[in-house]
ZAMARGU-4260 file (C-alpha; in steps of 0.2 Angstrom, whole numbers, plus 5000, padded with zeros to 4 digits):
<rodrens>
0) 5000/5000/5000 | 5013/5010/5004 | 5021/5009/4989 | 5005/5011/4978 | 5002/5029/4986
5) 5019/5032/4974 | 5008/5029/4961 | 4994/5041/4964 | 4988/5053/4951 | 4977/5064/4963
10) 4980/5082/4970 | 4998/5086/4977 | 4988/5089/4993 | 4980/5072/4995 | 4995/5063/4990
15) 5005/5071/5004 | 4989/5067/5014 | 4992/5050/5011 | 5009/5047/5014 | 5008/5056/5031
20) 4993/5048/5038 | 5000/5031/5043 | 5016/5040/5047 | 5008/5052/5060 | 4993/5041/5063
25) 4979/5056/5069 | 4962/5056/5067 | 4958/5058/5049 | 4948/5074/5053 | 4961/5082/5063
30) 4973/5077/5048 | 4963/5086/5036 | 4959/5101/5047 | 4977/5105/5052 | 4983/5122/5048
35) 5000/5129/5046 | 5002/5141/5061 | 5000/5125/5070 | 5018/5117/5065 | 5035/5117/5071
40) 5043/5110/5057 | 5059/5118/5063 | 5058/5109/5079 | 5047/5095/5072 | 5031/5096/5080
45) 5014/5099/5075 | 5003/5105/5092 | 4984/5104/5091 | 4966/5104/5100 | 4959/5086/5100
50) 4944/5088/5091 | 4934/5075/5104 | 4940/5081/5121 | 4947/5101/5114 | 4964/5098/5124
55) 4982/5101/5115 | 4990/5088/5108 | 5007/5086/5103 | 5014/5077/5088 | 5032/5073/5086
60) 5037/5073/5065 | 5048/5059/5061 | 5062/5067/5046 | 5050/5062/5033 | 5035/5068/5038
65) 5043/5084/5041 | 5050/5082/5023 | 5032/5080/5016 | 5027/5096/5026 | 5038/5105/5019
70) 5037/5100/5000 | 5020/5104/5005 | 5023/5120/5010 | 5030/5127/4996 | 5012/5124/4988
75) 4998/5128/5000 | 5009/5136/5014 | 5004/5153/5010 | 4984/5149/5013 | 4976/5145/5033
80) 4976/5122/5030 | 4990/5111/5026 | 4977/5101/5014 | 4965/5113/5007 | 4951/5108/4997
85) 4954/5104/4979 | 4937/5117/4976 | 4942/5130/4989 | 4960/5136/4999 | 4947/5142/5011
90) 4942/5126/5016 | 4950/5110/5021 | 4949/5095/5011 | 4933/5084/5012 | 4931/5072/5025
95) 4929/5057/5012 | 4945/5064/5003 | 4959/5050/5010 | 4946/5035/5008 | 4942/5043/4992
100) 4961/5040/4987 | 4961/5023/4995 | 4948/5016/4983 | 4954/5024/4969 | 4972/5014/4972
105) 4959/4998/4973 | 4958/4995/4990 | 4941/4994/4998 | 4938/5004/5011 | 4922/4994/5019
110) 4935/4978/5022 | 4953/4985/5019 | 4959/5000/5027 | 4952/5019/5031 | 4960/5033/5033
115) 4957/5030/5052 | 4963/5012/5051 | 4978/5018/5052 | 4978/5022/5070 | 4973/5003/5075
120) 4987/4998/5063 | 5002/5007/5071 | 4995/5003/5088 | 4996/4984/5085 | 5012/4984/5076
125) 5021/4998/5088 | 5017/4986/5102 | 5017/4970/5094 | 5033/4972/5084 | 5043/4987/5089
130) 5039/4985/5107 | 5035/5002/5112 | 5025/5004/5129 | 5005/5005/5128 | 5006/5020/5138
135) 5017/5029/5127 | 5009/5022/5112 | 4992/5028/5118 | 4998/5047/5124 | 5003/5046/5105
140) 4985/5042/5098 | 4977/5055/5111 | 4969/5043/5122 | 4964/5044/5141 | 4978/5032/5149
145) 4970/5024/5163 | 4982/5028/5180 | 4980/5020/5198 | 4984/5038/5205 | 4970/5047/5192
150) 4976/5060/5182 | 4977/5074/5193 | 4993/5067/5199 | 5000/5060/5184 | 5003/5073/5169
155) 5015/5063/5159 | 5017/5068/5142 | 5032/5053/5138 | 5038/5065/5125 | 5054/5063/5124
160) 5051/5043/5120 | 5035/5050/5107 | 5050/5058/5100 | 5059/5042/5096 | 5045/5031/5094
165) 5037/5042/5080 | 5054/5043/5073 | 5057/5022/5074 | 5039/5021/5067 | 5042/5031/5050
170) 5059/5020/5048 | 5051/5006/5051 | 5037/5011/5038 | 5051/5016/5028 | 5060/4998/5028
175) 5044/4989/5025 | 5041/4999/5010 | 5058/4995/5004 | 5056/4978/5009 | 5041/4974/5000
180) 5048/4984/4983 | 5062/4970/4985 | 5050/4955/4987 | 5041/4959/4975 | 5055/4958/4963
185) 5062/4942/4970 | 5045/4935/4967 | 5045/4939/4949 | 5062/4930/4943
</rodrens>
């Protein structure tokens, strides 16, 4: 899949959309709603209100996404969102606008994957196969971790390991999209 995003012949925008939404693994909405006064991309950091629970968030950018944003910027960076709509700068892009690109590489977006499938995906394999902590995996996707002490003691944040977990995630996405390339290959001598 990864590989096929290559191959999209959609808006700039929604490609970029694409290859940072596993990479960063936000909600879709807050994906598409994202402006550019909310980036760091100096410091690699992209701060935001949750849309469910309206508290700040922060997003560690691997290199690459960082990359993306800023190839990115060069197009929309002069308008308010990082993915505007394809009809209007003033808006972001449609909220069927990732699984609209999904079905068109010809994956099936009832049984496959969704633009918010990617969140489940990286928090089985950060877990499962890059062994990061749930705790810290879970800070990551924005979710309420459960404390004995309650949360009005604990206010950790684990950024400096969201850091380098978000960092090992897009090399590991990296490797697997090289990987694949080269399996492929081998399969067809």
């Amino acid at each position: 899949m990864l590989r096929a995003f290559d191959g999209f012949s959609g808006t700039f925008p929604v490609l970029c959309a694409l290859k940072i939404a596993p990479m960063i693994f936000v909600r879709p909405g807050e994906l598409r709603q994202a402006e550019w006064t909310q980036f760091d991309l100096d410091k690699g950091e992209w701060r935001y209100l949750i849309s469910k629970t309206k508290t700040e968030h922060l997003v560690p950018l691997a290199t690459q996404a960082v990359a993306i944003l800023r190839e990115l910027h060069a197009m929309t960076g002069q308008g308010r969102f990082v993915f505007p709509s394809a009809r209007s700068k003033l808006r972001p892009m449609s909220e069927a606008a990732i699984n609209a690109a999904l079905r068109r590489l010809g994956y099936d977006t009832r049984t496959e994957i969704t633009g918010h499938g990617f969140r489940a995906m990286a928090r089985t394999i950060l877990h499962e196969e890059l062994e990061q902590k749930p705790e810290v995996i879970e800070h990551q996707l924005a979710h309420a971790v459960p404390d004995d002490l309650g949360s009005a003691y604990n206010r950790t944040k684990f950024i400096r390991e969201r850091r380098l977990m978000m960092q090992q995630w897009a090399d590991y996405l990296d490797r697997i999209k090289v990987g694949a390339k080269v399996v492929s290959i081998a399969a067809h001598r």
